[in-house]
N, CA, C and O atoms as a Tripos MOL2 file, in Angstrom:
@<TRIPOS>MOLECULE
protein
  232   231    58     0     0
PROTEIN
NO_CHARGES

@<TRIPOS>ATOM
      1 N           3.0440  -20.0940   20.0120 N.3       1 UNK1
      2 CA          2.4680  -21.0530   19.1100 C.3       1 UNK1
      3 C           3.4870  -21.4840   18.0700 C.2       1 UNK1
      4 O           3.6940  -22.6540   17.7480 O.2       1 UNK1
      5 N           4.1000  -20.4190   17.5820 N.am      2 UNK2
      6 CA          5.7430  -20.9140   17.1660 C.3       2 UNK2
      7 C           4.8370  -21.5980   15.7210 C.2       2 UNK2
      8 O           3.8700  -21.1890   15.0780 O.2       2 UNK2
      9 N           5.7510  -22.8750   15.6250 N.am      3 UNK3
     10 CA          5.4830  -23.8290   14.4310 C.3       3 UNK3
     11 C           4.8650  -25.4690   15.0570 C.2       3 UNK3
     12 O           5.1700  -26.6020   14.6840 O.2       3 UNK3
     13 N           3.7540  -24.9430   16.3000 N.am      4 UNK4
     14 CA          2.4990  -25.8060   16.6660 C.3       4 UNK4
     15 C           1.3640  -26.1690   15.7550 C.2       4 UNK4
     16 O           0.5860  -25.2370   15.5500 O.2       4 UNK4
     17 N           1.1320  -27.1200   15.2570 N.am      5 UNK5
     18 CA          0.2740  -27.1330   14.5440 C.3       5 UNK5
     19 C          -1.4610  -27.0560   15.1710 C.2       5 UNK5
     20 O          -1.5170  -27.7830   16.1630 O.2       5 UNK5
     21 N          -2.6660  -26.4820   14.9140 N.am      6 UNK6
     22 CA         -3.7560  -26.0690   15.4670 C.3       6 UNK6
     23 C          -4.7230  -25.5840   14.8540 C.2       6 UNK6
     24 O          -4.5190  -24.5850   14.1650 O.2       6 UNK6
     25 N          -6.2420  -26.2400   14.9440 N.am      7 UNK7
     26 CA         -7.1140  -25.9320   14.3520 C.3       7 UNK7
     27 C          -7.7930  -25.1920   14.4390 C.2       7 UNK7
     28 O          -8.6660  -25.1640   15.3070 O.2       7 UNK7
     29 N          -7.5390  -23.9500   13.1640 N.am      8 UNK8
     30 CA         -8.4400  -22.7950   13.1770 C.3       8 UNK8
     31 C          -9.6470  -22.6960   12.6000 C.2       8 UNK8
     32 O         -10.5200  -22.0220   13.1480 O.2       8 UNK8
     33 N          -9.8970  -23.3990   11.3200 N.am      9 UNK9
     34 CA        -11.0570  -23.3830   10.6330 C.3       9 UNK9
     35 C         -11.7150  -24.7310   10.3730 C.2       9 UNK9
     36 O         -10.9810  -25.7180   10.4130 O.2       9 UNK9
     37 N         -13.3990  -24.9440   10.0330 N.am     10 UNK10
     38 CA        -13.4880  -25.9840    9.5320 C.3      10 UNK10
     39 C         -14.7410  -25.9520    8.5790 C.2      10 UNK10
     40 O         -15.8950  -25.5350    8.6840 O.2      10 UNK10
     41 N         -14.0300  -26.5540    7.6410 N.am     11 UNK11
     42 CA        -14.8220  -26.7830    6.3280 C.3      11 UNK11
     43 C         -15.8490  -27.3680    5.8620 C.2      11 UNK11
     44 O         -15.4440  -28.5210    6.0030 O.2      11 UNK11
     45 N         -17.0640  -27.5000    5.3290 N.am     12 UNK12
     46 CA        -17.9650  -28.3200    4.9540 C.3      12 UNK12
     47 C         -17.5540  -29.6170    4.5530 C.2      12 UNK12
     48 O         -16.5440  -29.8820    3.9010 O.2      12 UNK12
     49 N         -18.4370  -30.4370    5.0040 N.am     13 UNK13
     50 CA        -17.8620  -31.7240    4.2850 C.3      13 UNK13
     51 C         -18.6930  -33.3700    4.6960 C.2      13 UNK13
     52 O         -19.1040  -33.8100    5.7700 O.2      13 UNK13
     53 N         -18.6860  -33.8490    3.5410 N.am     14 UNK14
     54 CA        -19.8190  -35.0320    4.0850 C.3      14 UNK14
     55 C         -19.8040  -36.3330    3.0310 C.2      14 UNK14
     56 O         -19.5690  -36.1650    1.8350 O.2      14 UNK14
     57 N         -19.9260  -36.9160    3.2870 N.am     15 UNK15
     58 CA        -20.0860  -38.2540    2.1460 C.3      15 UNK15
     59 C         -18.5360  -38.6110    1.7360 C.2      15 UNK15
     60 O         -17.6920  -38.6890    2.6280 O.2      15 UNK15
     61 N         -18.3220  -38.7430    0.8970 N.am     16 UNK16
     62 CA        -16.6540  -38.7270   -0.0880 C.3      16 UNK16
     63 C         -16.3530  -37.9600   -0.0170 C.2      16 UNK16
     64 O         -17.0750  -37.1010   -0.5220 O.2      16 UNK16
     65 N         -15.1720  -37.5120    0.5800 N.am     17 UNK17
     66 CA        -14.0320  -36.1020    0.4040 C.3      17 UNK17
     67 C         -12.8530  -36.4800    0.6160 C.2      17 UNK17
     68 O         -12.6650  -37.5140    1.2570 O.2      17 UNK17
     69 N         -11.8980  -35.8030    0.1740 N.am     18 UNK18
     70 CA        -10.5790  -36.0940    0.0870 C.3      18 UNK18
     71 C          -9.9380  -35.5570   -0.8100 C.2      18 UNK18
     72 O         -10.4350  -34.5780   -1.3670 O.2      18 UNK18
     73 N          -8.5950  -36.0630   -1.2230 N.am     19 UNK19
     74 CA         -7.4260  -35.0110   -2.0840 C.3      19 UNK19
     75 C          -7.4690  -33.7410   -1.7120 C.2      19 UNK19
     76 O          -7.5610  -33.0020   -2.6920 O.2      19 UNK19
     77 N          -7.4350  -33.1110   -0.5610 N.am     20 UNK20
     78 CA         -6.8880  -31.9940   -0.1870 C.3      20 UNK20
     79 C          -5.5400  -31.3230   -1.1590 C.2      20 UNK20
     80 O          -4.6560  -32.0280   -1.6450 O.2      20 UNK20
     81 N          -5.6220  -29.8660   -1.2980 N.am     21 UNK21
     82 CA         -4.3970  -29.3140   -2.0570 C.3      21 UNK21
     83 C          -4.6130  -28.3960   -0.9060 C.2      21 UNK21
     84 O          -5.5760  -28.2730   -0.1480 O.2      21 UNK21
     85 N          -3.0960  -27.5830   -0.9930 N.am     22 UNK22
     86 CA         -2.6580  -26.5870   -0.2300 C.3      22 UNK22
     87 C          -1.9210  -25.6560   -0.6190 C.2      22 UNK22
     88 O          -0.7520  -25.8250   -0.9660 O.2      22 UNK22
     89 N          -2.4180  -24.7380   -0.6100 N.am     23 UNK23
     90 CA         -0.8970  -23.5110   -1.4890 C.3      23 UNK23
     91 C          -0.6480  -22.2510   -0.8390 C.2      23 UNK23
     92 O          -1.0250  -21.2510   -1.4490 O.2      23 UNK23
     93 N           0.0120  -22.0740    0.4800 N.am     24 UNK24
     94 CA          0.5560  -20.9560    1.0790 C.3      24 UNK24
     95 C           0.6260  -19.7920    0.0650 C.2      24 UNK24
     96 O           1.4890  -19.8030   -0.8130 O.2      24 UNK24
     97 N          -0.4380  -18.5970    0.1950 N.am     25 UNK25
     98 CA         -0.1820  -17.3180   -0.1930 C.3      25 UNK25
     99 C           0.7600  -16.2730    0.2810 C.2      25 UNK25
    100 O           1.4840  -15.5870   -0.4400 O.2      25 UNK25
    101 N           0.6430  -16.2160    1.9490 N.am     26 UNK26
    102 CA          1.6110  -15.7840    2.7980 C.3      26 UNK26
    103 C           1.5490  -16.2050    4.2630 C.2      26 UNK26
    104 O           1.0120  -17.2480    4.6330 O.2      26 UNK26
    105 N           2.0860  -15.3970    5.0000 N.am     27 UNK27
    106 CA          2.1880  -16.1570    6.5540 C.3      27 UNK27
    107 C           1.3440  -15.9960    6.9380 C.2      27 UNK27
    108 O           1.2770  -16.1780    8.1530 O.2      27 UNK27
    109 N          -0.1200  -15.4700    6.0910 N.am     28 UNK28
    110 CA         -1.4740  -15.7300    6.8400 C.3      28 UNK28
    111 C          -2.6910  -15.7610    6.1440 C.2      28 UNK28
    112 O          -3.8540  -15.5190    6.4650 O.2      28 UNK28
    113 N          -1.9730  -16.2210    4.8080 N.am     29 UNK29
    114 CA         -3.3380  -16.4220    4.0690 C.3      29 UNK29
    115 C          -3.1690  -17.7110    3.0440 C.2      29 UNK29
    116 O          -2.1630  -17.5560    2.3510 O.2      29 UNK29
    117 N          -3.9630  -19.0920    2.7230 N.am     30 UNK30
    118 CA         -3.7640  -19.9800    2.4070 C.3      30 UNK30
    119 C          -4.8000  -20.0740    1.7050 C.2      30 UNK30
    120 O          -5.7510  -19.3880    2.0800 O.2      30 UNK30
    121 N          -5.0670  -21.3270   -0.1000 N.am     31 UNK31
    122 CA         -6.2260  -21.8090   -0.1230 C.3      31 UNK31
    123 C          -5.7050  -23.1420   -0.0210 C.2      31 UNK31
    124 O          -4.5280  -23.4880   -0.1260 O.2      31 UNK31
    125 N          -7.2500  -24.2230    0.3110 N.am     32 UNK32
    126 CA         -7.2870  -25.4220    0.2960 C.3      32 UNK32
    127 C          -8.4260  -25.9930   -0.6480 C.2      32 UNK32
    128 O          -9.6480  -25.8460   -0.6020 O.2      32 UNK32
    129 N          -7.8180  -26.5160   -1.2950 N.am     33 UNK33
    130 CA         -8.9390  -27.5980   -2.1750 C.3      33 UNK33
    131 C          -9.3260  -28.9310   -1.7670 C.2      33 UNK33
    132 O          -8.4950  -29.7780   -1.4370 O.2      33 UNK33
    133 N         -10.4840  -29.1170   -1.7840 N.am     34 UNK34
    134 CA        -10.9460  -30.8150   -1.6750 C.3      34 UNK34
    135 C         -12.2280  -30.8420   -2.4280 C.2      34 UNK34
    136 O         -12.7350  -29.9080   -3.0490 O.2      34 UNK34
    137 N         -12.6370  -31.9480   -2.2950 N.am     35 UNK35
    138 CA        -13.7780  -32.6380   -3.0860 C.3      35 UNK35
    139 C         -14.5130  -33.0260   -2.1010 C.2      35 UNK35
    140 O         -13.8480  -33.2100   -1.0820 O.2      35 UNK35
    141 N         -15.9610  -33.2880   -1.9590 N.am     36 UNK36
    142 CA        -17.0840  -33.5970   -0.9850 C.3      36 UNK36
    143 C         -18.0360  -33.5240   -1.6800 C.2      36 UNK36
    144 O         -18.1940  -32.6890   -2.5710 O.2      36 UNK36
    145 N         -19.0560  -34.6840   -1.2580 N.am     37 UNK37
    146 CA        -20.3290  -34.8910   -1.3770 C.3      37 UNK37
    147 C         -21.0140  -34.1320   -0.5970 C.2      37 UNK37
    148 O         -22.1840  -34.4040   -0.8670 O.2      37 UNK37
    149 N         -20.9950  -33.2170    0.3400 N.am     38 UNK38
    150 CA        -22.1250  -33.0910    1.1170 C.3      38 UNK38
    151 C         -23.1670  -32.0090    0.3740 C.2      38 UNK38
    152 O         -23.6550  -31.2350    1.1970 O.2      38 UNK38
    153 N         -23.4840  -31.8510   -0.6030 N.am     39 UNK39
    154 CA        -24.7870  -30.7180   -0.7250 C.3      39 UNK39
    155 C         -25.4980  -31.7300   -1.7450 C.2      39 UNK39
    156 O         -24.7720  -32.5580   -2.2970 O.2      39 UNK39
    157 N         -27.0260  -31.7180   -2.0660 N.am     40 UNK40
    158 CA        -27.5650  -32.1560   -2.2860 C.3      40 UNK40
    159 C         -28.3780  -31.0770   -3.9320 C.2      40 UNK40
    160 O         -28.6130  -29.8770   -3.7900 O.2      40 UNK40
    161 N         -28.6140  -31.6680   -5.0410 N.am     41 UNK41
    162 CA        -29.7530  -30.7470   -5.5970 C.3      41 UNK41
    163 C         -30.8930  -30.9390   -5.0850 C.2      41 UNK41
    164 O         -31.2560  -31.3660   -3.9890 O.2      41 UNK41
    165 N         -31.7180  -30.3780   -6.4940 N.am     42 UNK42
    166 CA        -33.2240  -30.3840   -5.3870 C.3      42 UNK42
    167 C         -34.0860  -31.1300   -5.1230 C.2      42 UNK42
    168 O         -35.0030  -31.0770   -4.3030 O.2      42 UNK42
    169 N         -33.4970  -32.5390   -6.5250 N.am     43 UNK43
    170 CA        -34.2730  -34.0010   -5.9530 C.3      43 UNK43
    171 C         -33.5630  -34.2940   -4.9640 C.2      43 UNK43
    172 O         -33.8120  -35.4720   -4.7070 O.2      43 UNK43
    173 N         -33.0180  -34.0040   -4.4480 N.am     44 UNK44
    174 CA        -32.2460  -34.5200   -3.2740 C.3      44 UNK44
    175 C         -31.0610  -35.8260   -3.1900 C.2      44 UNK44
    176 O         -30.7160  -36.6330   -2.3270 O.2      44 UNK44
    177 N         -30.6930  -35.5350   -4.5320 N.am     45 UNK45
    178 CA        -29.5350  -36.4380   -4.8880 C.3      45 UNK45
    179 C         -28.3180  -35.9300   -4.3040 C.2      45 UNK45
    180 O         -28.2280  -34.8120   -3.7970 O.2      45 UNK45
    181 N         -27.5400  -36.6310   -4.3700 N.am     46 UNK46
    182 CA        -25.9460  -36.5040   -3.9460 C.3      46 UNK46
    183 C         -25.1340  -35.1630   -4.7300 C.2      46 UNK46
    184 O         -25.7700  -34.7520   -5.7000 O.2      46 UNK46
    185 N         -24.0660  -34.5560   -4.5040 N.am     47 UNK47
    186 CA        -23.8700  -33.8070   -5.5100 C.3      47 UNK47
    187 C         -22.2290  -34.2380   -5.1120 C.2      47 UNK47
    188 O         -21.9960  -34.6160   -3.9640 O.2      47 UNK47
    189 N         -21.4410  -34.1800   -5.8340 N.am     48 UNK48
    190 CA        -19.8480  -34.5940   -5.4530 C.3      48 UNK48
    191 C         -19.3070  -33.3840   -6.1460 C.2      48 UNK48
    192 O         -19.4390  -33.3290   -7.3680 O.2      48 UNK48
    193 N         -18.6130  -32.2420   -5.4020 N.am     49 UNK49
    194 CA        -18.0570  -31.7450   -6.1950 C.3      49 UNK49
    195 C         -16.7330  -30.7020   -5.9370 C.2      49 UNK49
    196 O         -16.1930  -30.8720   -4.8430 O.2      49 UNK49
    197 N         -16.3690  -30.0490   -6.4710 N.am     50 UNK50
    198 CA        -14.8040  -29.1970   -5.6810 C.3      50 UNK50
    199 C         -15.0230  -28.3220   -5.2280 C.2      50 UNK50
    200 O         -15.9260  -27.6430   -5.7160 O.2      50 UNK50
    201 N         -14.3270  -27.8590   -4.0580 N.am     51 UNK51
    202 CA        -14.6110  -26.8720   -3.3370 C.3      51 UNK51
    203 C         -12.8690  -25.9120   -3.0620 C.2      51 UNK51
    204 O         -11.7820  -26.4900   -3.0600 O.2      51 UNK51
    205 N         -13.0260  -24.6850   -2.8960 N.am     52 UNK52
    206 CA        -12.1430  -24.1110   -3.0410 C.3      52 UNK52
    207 C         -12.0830  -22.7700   -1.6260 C.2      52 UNK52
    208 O         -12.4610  -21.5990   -1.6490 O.2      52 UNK52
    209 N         -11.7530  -23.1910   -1.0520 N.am     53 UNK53
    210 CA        -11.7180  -21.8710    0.2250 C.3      53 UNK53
    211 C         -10.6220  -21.2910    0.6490 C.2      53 UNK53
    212 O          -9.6420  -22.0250    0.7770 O.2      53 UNK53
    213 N         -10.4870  -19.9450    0.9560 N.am     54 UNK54
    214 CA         -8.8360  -19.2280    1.2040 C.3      54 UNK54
    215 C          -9.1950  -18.6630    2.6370 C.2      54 UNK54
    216 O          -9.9920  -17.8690    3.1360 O.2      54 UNK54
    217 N          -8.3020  -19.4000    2.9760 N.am     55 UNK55
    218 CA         -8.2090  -19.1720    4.9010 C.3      55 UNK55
    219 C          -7.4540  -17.9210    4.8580 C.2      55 UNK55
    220 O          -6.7090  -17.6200    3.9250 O.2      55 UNK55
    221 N          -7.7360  -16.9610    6.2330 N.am     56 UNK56
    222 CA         -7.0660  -15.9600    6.6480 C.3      56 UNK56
    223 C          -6.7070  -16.4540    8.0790 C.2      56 UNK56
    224 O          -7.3690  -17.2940    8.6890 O.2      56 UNK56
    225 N          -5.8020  -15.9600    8.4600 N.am     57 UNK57
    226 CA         -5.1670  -16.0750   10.4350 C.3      57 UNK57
    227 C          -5.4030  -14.9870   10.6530 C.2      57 UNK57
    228 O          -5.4340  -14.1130    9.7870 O.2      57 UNK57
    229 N          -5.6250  -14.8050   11.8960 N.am     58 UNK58
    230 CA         -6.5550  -13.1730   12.0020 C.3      58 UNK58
    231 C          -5.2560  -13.5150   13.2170 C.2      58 UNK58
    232 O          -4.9950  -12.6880   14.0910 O.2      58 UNK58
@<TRIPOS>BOND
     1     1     2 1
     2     2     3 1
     3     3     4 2
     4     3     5 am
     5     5     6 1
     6     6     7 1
     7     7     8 2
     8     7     9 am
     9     9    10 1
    10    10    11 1
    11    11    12 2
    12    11    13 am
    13    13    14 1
    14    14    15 1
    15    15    16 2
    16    15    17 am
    17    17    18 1
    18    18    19 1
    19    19    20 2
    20    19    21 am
    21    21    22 1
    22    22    23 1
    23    23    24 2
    24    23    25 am
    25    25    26 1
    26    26    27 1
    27    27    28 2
    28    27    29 am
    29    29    30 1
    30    30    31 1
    31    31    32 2
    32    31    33 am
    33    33    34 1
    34    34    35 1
    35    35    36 2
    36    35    37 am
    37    37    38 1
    38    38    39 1
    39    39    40 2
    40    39    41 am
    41    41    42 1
    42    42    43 1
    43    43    44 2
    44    43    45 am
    45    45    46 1
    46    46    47 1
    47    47    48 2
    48    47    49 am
    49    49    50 1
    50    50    51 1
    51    51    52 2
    52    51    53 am
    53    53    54 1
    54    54    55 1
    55    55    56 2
    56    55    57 am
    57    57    58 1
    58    58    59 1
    59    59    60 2
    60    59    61 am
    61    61    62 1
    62    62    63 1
    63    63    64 2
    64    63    65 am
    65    65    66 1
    66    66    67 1
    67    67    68 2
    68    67    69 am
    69    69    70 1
    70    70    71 1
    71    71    72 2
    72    71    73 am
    73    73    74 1
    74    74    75 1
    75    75    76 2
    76    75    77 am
    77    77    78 1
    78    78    79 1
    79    79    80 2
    80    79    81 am
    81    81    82 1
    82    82    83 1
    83    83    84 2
    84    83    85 am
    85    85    86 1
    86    86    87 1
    87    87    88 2
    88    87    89 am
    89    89    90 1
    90    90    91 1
    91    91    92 2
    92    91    93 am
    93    93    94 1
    94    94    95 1
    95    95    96 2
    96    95    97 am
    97    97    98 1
    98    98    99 1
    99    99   100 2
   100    99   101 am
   101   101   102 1
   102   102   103 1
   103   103   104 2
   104   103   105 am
   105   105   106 1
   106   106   107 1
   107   107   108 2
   108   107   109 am
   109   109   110 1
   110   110   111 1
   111   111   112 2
   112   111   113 am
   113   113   114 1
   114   114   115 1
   115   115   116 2
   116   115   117 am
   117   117   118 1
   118   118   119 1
   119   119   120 2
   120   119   121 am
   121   121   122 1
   122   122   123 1
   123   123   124 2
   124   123   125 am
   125   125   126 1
   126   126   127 1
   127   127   128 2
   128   127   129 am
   129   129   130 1
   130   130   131 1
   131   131   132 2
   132   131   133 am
   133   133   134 1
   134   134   135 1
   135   135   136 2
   136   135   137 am
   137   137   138 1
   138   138   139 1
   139   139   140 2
   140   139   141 am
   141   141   142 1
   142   142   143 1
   143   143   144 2
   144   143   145 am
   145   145   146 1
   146   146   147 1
   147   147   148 2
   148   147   149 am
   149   149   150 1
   150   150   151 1
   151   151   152 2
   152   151   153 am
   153   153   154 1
   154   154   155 1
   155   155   156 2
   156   155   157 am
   157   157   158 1
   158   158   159 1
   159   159   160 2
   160   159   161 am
   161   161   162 1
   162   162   163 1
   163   163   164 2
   164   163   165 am
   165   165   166 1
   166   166   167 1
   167   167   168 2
   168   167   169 am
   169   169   170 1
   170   170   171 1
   171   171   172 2
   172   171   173 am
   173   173   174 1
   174   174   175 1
   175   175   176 2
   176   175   177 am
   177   177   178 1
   178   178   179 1
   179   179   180 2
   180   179   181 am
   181   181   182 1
   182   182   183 1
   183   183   184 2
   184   183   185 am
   185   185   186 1
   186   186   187 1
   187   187   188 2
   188   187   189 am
   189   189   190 1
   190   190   191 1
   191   191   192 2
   192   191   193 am
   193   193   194 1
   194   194   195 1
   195   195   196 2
   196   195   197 am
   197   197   198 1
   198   198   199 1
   199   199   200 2
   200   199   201 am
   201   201   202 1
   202   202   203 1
   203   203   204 2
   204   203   205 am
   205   205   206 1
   206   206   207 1
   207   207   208 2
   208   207   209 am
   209   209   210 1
   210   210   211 1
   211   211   212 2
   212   211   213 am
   213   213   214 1
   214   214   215 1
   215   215   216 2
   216   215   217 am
   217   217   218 1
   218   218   219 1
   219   219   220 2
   220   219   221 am
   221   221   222 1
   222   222   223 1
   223   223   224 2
   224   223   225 am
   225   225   226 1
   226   226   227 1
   227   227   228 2
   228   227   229 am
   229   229   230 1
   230   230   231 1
   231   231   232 2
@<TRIPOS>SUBSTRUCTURE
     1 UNK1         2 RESIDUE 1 A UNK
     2 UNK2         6 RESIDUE 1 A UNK
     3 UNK3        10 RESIDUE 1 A UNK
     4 UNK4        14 RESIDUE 1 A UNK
     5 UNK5        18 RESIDUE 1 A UNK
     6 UNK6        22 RESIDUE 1 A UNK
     7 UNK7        26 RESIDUE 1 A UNK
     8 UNK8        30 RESIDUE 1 A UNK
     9 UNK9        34 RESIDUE 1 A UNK
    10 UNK10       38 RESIDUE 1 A UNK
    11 UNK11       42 RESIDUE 1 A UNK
    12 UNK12       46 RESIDUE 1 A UNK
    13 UNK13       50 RESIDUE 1 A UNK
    14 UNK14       54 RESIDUE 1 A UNK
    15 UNK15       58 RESIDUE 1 A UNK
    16 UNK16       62 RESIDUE 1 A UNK
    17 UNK17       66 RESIDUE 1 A UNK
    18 UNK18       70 RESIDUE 1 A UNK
    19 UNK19       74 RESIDUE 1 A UNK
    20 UNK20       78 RESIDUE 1 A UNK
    21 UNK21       82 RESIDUE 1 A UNK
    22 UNK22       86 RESIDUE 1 A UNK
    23 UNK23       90 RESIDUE 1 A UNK
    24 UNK24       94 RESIDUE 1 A UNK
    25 UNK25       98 RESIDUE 1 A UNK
    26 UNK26      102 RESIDUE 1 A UNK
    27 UNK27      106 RESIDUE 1 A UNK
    28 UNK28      110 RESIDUE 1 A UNK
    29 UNK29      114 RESIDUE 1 A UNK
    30 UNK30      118 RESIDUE 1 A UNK
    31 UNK31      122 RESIDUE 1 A UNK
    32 UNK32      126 RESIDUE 1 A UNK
    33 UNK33      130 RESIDUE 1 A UNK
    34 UNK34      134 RESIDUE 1 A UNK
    35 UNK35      138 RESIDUE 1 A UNK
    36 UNK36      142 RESIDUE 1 A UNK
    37 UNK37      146 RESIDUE 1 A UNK
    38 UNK38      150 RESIDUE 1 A UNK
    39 UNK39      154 RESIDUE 1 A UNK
    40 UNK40      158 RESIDUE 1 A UNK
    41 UNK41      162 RESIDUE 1 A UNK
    42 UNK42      166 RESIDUE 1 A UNK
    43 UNK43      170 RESIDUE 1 A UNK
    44 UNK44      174 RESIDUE 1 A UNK
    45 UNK45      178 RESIDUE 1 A UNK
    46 UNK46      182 RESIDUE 1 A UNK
    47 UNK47      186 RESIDUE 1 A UNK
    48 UNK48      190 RESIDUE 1 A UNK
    49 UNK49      194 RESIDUE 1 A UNK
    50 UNK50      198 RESIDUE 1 A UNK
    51 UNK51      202 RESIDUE 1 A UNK
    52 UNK52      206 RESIDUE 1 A UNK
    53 UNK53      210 RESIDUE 1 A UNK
    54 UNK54      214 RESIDUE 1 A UNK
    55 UNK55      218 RESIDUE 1 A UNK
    56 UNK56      222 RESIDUE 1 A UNK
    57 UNK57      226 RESIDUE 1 A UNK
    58 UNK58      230 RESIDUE 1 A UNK
């Protein structure tokens, strides 16, 4: 797999999202930031907001 690029994980996401950040922890652990609309409150409005997840490579 070398330096192939390949999709391991996938993230929530729905409505507006975008500006991804990326910040290598080590050769197998990363977080990524973006922004997305997809969750709703409980009137069932839109909610836009940041999301923050740290991938592992198993």
């Amino acid at each position: 797999m070398g330096d192939e690029l390949r999709e391991f994980a996938e993230l929530p996401s729905g409505g507006d999202n975008s500006y991804p950040g990326f910040v290598t922890l080590s050769d197998k652990r990363a977080l990524v930031s973006y922004y997305s609309s997809h969750e709703k409150d409980a009137a069932g409005k839109t909610i836009t907001a940041i999301y923050l997840a740290e991938l592992t490579l198993k």
